[in-house]
BALOBA-1460 file (C-alpha; in Angstrom, 3 decimals):
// residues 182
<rec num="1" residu="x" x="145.450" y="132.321" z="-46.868"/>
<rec num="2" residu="x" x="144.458" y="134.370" z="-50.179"/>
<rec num="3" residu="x" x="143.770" y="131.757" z="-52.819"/>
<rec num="4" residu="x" x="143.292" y="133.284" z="-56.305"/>
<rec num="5" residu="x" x="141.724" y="130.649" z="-58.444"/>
<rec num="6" residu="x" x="142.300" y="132.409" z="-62.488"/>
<rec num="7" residu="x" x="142.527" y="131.633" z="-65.794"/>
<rec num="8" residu="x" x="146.532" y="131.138" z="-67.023"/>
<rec num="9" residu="x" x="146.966" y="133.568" z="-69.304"/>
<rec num="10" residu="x" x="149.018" y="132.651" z="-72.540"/>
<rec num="11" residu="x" x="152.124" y="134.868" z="-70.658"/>
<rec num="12" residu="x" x="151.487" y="132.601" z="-67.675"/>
<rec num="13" residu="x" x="151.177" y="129.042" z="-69.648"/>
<rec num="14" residu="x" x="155.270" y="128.495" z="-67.944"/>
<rec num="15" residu="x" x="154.010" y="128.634" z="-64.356"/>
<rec num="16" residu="x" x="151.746" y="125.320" z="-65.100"/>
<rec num="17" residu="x" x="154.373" y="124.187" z="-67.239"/>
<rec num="18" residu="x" x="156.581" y="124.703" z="-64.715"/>
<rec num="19" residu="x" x="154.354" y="122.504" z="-62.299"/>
<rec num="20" residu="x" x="153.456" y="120.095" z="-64.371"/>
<rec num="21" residu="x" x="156.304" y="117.550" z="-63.774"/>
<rec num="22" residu="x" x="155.493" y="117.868" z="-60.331"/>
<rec num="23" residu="x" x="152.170" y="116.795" z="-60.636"/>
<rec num="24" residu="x" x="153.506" y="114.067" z="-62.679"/>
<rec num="25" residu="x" x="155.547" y="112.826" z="-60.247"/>
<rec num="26" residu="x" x="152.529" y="112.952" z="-57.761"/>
<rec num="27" residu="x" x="150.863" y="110.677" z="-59.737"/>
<rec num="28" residu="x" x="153.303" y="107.979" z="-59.769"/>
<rec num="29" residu="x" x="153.498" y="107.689" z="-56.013"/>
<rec num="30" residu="x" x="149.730" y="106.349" z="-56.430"/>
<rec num="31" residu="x" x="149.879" y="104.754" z="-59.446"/>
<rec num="32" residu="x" x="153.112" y="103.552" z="-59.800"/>
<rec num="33" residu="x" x="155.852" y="103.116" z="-62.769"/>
<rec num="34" residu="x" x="153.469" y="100.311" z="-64.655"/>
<rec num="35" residu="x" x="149.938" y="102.130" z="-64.401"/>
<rec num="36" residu="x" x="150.834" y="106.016" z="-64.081"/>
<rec num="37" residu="x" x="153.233" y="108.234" z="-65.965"/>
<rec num="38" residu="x" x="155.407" y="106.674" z="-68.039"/>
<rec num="39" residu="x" x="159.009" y="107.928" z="-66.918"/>
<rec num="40" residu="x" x="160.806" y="107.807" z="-70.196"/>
<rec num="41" residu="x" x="164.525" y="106.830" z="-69.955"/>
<rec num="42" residu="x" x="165.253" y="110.740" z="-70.466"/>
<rec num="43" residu="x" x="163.860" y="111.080" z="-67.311"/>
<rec num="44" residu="x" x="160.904" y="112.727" z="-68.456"/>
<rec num="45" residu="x" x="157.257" y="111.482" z="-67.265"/>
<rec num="46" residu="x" x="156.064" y="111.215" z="-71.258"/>
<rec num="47" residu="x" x="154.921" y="108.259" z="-73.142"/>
<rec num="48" residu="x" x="156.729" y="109.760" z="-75.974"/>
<rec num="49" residu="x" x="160.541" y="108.332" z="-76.114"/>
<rec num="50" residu="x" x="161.563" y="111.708" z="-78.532"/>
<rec num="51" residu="x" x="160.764" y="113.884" z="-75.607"/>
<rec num="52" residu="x" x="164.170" y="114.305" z="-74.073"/>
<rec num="53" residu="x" x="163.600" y="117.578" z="-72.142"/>
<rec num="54" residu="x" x="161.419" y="119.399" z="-70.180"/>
<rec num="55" residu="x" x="161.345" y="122.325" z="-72.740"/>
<rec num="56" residu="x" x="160.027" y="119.763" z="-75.395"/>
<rec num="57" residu="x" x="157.437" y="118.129" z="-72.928"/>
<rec num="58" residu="x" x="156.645" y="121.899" z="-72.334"/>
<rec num="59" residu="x" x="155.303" y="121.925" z="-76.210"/>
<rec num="60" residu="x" x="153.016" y="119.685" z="-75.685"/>
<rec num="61" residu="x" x="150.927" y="121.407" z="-73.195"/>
<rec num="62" residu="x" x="150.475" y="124.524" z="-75.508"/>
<rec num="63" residu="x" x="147.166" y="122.796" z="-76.527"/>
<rec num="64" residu="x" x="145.377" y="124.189" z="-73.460"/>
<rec num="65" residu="x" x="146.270" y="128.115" z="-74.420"/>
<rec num="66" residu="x" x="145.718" y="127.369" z="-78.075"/>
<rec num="67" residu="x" x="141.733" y="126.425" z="-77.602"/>
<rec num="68" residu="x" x="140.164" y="129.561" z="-75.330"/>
<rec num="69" residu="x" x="136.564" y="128.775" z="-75.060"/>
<rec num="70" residu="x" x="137.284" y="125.011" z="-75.051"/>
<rec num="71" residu="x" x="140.050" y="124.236" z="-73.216"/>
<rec num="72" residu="x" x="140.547" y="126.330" z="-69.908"/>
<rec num="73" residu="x" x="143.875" y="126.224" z="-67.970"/>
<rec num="74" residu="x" x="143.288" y="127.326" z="-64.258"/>
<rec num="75" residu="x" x="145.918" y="128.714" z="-62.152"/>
<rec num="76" residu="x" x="146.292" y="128.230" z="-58.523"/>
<rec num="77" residu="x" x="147.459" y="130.857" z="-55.851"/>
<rec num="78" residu="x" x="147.973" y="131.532" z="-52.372"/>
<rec num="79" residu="x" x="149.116" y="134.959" z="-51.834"/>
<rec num="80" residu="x" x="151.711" y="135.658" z="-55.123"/>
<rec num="81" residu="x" x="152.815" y="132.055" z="-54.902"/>
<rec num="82" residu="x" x="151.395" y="129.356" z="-57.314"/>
<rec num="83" residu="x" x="149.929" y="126.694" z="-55.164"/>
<rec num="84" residu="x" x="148.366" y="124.107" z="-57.781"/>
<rec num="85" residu="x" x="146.544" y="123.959" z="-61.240"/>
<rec num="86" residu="x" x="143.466" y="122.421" z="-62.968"/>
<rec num="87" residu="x" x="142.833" y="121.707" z="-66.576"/>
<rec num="88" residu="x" x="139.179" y="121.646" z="-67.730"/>
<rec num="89" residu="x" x="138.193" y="120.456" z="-71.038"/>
<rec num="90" residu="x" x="134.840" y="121.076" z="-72.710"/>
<rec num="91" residu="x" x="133.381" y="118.688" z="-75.779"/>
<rec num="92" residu="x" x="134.943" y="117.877" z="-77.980"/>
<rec num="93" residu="x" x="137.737" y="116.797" z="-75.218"/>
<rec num="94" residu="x" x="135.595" y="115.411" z="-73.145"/>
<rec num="95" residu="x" x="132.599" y="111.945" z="-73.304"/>
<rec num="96" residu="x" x="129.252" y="112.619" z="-74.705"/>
<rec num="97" residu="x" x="126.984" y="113.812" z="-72.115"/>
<rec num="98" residu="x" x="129.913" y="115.255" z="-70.332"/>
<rec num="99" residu="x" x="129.941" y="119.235" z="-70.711"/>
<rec num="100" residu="x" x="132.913" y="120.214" z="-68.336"/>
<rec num="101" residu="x" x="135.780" y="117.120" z="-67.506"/>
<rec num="102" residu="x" x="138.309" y="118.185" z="-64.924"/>
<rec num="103" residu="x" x="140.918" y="116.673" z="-67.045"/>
<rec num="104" residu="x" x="143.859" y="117.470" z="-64.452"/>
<rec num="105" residu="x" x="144.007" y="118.507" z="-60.709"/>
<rec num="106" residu="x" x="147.029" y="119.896" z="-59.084"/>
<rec num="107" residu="x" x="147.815" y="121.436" z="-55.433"/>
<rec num="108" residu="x" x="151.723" y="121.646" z="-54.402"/>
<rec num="109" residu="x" x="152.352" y="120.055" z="-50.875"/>
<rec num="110" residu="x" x="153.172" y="123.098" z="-48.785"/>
<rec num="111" residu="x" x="149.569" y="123.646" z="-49.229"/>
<rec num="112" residu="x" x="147.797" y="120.803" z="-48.973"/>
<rec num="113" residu="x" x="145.428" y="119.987" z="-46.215"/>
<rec num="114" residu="x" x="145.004" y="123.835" z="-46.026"/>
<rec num="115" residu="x" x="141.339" y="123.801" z="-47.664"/>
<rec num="116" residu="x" x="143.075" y="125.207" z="-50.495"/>
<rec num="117" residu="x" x="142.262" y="122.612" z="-52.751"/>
<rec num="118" residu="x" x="138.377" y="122.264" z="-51.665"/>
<rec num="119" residu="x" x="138.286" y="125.778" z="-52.325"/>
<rec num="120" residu="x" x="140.003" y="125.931" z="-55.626"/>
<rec num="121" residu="x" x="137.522" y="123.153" z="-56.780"/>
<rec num="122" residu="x" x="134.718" y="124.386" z="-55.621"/>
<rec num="123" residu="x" x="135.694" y="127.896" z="-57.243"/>
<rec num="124" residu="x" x="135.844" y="126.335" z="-60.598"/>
<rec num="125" residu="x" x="132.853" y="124.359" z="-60.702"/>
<rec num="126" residu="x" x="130.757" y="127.801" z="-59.546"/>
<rec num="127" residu="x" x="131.905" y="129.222" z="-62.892"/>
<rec num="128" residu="x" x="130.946" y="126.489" z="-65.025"/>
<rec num="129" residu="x" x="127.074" y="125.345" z="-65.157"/>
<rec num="130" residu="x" x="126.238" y="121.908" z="-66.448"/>
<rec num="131" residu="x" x="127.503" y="117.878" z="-65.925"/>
<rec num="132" residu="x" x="130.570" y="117.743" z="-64.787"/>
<rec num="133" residu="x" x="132.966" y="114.413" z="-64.831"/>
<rec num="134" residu="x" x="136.321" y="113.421" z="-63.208"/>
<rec num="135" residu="x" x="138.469" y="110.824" z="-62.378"/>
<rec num="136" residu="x" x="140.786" y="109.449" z="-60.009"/>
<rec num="137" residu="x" x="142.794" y="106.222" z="-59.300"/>
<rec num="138" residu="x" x="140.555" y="103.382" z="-57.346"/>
<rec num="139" residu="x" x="143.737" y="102.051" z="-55.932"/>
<rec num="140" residu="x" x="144.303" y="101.385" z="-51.979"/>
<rec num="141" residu="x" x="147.248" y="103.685" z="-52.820"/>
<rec num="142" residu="x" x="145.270" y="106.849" z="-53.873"/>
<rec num="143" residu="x" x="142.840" y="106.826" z="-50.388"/>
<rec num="144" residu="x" x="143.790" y="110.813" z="-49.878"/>
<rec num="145" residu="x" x="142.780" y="111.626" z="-53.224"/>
<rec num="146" residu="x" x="139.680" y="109.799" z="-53.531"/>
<rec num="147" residu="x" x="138.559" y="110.964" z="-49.580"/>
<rec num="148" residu="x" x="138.907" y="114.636" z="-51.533"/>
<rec num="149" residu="x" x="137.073" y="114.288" z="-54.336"/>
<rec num="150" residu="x" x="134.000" y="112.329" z="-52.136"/>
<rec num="151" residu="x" x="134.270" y="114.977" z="-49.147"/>
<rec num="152" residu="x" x="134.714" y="117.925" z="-51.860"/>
<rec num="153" residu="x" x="132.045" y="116.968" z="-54.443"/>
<rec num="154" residu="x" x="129.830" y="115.413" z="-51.804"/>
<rec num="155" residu="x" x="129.723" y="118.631" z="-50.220"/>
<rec num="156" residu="x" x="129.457" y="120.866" z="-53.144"/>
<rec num="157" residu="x" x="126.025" y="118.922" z="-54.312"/>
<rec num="158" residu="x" x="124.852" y="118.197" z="-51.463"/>
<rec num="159" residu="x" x="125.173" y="114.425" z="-51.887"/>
<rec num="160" residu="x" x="123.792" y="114.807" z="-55.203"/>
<rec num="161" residu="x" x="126.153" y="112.768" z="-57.379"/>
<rec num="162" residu="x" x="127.363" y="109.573" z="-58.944"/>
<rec num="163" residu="x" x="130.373" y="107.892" z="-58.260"/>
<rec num="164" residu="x" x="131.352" y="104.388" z="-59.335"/>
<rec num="165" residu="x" x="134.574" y="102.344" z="-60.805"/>
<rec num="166" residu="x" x="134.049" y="102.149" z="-64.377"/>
<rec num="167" residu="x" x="136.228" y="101.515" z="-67.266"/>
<rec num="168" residu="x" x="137.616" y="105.057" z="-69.201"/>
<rec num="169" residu="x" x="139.027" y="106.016" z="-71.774"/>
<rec num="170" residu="x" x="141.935" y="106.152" z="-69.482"/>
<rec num="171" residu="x" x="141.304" y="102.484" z="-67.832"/>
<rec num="172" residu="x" x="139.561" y="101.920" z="-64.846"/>
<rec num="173" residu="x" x="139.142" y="104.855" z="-62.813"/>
<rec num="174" residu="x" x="136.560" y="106.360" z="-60.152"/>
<rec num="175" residu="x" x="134.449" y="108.142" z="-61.793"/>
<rec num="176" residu="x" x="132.333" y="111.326" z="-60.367"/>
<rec num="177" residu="x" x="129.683" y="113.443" z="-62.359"/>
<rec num="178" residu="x" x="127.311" y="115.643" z="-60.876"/>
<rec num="179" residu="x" x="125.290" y="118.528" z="-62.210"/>
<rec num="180" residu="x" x="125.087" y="122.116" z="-60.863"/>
<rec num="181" residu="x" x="122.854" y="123.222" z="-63.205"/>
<rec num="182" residu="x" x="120.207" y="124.229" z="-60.350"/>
Protein backbone atom coordinates (compact mmCIF):
# COMPACT_ATOMS: atom_id res chain seq x y z
CA UNK A 1 0.00 0.00 0.00
CA UNK A 2 1.23 3.72 -0.90
CA UNK A 3 1.34 5.57 2.39
CA UNK A 4 1.96 9.33 1.94
CA UNK A 5 2.95 10.68 5.28
CA UNK A 6 2.55 15.05 4.56
CA UNK A 7 2.07 18.04 6.12
CA UNK A 8 -2.00 19.15 6.17
CA UNK A 9 -2.07 21.99 4.38
CA UNK A 10 -4.37 24.90 5.72
CA UNK A 11 -6.96 23.71 2.56
CA UNK A 12 -6.63 20.23 4.05
CA UNK A 13 -7.04 21.19 7.99
CA UNK A 14 -11.10 19.46 7.31
CA UNK A 15 -9.71 16.02 6.48
CA UNK A 16 -8.11 15.83 10.23
CA UNK A 17 -10.97 17.63 11.38
CA UNK A 18 -12.96 15.36 9.83
CA UNK A 19 -11.08 12.43 11.69
CA UNK A 20 -10.70 13.78 14.68
CA UNK A 21 -13.94 12.57 16.41
CA UNK A 22 -12.96 9.32 15.36
CA UNK A 23 -9.90 9.29 17.07
CA UNK A 24 -11.78 10.57 19.94
CA UNK A 25 -13.92 7.92 20.11
CA UNK A 26 -10.84 5.52 19.90
CA UNK A 27 -9.69 6.80 22.88
CA UNK A 28 -12.57 6.16 24.99
CA UNK A 29 -12.68 2.46 24.25
CA UNK A 30 -9.24 2.46 26.32
CA UNK A 31 -9.78 4.95 28.59
CA UNK A 32 -13.19 5.02 29.23
CA UNK A 33 -16.06 7.81 29.92
CA UNK A 34 -14.30 8.86 33.50
CA UNK A 35 -10.49 9.05 32.36
CA UNK A 36 -10.66 9.77 28.43
CA UNK A 37 -12.68 12.20 26.38
CA UNK A 38 -15.17 13.82 28.00
CA UNK A 39 -18.45 13.12 25.86
CA UNK A 40 -20.35 16.27 26.50
CA UNK A 41 -24.18 15.83 26.68
CA UNK A 42 -24.21 17.36 22.97
CA UNK A 43 -22.66 14.38 22.08
CA UNK A 44 -19.50 15.88 21.36
CA UNK A 45 -16.10 14.36 22.90
CA UNK A 46 -15.12 18.13 24.41
CA UNK A 47 -14.59 19.15 27.91
CA UNK A 48 -16.20 22.30 26.90
CA UNK A 49 -20.21 22.11 27.59
CA UNK A 50 -20.69 25.35 24.83
CA UNK A 51 -19.41 23.08 22.15
CA UNK A 52 -22.63 21.76 20.73
CA UNK A 53 -21.41 20.75 17.23
CA UNK A 54 -18.86 19.31 15.39
CA UNK A 55 -18.36 22.54 13.30
CA UNK A 56 -17.62 24.41 16.66
CA UNK A 57 -15.28 21.57 18.04
CA UNK A 58 -13.80 21.98 14.46
CA UNK A 59 -12.61 25.71 15.69
CA UNK A 60 -10.75 24.58 18.09
CA UNK A 61 -8.30 22.61 16.20
CA UNK A 62 -7.37 25.65 13.93
CA UNK A 63 -4.47 26.14 16.44
CA UNK A 64 -2.35 23.52 14.65
CA UNK A 65 -2.55 25.49 11.01
CA UNK A 66 -2.28 28.81 12.77
CA UNK A 67 1.49 28.06 14.28
CA UNK A 68 3.68 26.67 11.00
CA UNK A 69 7.08 26.15 12.33
CA UNK A 70 5.70 25.17 15.77
CA UNK A 71 2.90 23.23 15.52
CA UNK A 72 2.91 20.59 12.58
CA UNK A 73 -0.31 18.74 11.56
CA UNK A 74 0.60 15.44 9.66
CA UNK A 75 -1.66 13.81 7.31
CA UNK A 76 -1.98 10.18 6.76
CA UNK A 77 -2.56 8.31 3.36
CA UNK A 78 -2.82 5.14 1.72
CA UNK A 79 -3.31 5.53 -1.88
CA UNK A 80 -5.85 8.92 -2.16
CA UNK A 81 -7.58 7.78 0.99
CA UNK A 82 -6.75 9.38 4.44
CA UNK A 83 -5.72 6.58 6.67
CA UNK A 84 -4.74 8.41 10.09
CA UNK A 85 -3.10 11.68 11.47
CA UNK A 86 -0.41 12.91 13.94
CA UNK A 87 -0.05 16.19 15.67
CA UNK A 88 3.49 17.24 16.70
CA UNK A 89 4.12 20.11 18.87
CA UNK A 90 7.47 21.84 19.34
CA UNK A 91 8.37 24.16 22.67
CA UNK A 92 6.60 26.09 23.72
CA UNK A 93 3.76 23.18 23.51
CA UNK A 94 5.69 20.78 24.68
CA UNK A 95 8.01 19.99 28.56
CA UNK A 96 11.37 21.48 28.90
CA UNK A 97 13.90 19.26 27.51
CA UNK A 98 11.35 17.96 25.14
CA UNK A 99 12.03 19.37 21.46
CA UNK A 100 9.37 17.37 19.37
CA UNK A 101 6.02 15.80 21.56
CA UNK A 102 3.82 13.62 19.41
CA UNK A 103 0.91 15.30 20.92
CA UNK A 104 -1.75 13.05 18.95
CA UNK A 105 -1.57 9.71 16.96
CA UNK A 106 -4.23 8.54 14.67
CA UNK A 107 -4.60 5.44 12.11
CA UNK A 108 -8.36 4.55 10.93
CA UNK A 109 -9.14 0.73 11.40
CA UNK A 110 -9.32 -0.47 7.83
CA UNK A 111 -5.70 0.05 8.08
CA UNK A 112 -4.46 -0.96 11.04
CA UNK A 113 -2.18 -3.87 11.53
CA UNK A 114 -1.06 -3.05 7.91
CA UNK A 115 2.48 -1.52 9.04
CA UNK A 116 0.92 1.60 8.12
CA UNK A 117 1.17 3.09 11.32
CA UNK A 118 4.97 1.90 12.08
CA UNK A 119 5.67 3.45 8.94
CA UNK A 120 3.89 6.70 9.34
CA UNK A 121 5.78 7.05 12.73
CA UNK A 122 8.80 6.22 11.77
CA UNK A 123 8.42 8.72 8.69
CA UNK A 124 7.87 11.55 11.01
CA UNK A 125 10.45 11.09 13.46
CA UNK A 126 13.17 10.85 10.28
CA UNK A 127 12.18 14.47 9.60
CA UNK A 128 12.55 15.80 12.92
CA UNK A 129 16.15 15.58 14.75
CA UNK A 130 16.30 15.91 18.49
CA UNK A 131 14.35 14.36 21.95
CA UNK A 132 11.35 13.27 21.22
CA UNK A 133 8.40 12.47 23.94
CA UNK A 134 4.98 10.68 23.85
CA UNK A 135 2.43 9.23 25.70
CA UNK A 136 -0.01 6.61 25.96
CA UNK A 137 -2.54 5.11 28.46
CA UNK A 138 -0.78 2.45 31.06
CA UNK A 139 -4.10 0.77 31.37
CA UNK A 140 -4.64 -3.21 30.87
CA UNK A 141 -7.15 -1.75 28.36
CA UNK A 142 -4.67 0.07 26.00
CA UNK A 143 -2.16 -3.33 25.56
CA UNK A 144 -2.36 -2.77 21.48
CA UNK A 145 -1.34 0.66 21.76
CA UNK A 146 1.37 0.44 24.14
CA UNK A 147 2.82 -3.08 22.22
CA UNK A 148 3.07 -0.23 19.18
CA UNK A 149 4.71 2.36 20.58
CA UNK A 150 7.46 -0.32 22.42
CA UNK A 151 7.78 -2.50 19.09
CA UNK A 152 7.78 0.90 16.92
CA UNK A 153 10.13 3.10 18.99
CA UNK A 154 12.13 0.12 20.18
CA UNK A 155 12.87 -0.56 16.74
CA UNK A 156 13.43 2.84 15.43
CA UNK A 157 16.41 3.41 18.20
CA UNK A 158 17.53 0.46 18.36
CA UNK A 159 16.52 -0.12 21.99
CA UNK A 160 17.83 3.16 22.75
CA UNK A 161 15.06 4.76 24.81
CA UNK A 162 13.24 5.44 28.03
CA UNK A 163 10.00 4.38 28.89
CA UNK A 164 8.37 4.51 32.31
CA UNK A 165 4.78 5.43 34.04
CA UNK A 166 5.13 8.82 35.25
CA UNK A 167 2.77 11.47 36.21
CA UNK A 168 1.98 14.29 33.10
CA UNK A 169 0.67 17.04 32.60
CA UNK A 170 -2.08 14.90 31.34
CA UNK A 171 -2.06 12.34 34.50
CA UNK A 172 -0.34 9.29 34.58
CA UNK A 173 0.67 8.09 31.35
CA UNK A 174 3.58 5.88 29.70
CA UNK A 175 5.92 7.91 28.83
CA UNK A 176 8.62 7.34 25.82
CA UNK A 177 11.54 9.78 24.82
CA UNK A 178 14.32 8.90 22.79
CA UNK A 179 16.78 10.92 20.77
CA UNK A 180 17.67 10.56 17.05
CA UNK A 181 19.98 13.08 17.03
CA UNK A 182 22.87 10.56 15.81
Amino acid sequence: MNLTVELAAPHEAYIIKNLYPLYLHDLSGHYGLQDGPVLNEHGIYEEEPEIRTLAQQYDVQNIWWEKPGCLYPFLFKAGSRPAGFTLIATPPHCAQGVDYFVNEFFVLQPFRGTGIARQAAVSVFERFKGIWELHTNPAAKNIIGQTFWRKTVAGYTNQSYHEAVEETFDGNKLVFRFSNNI
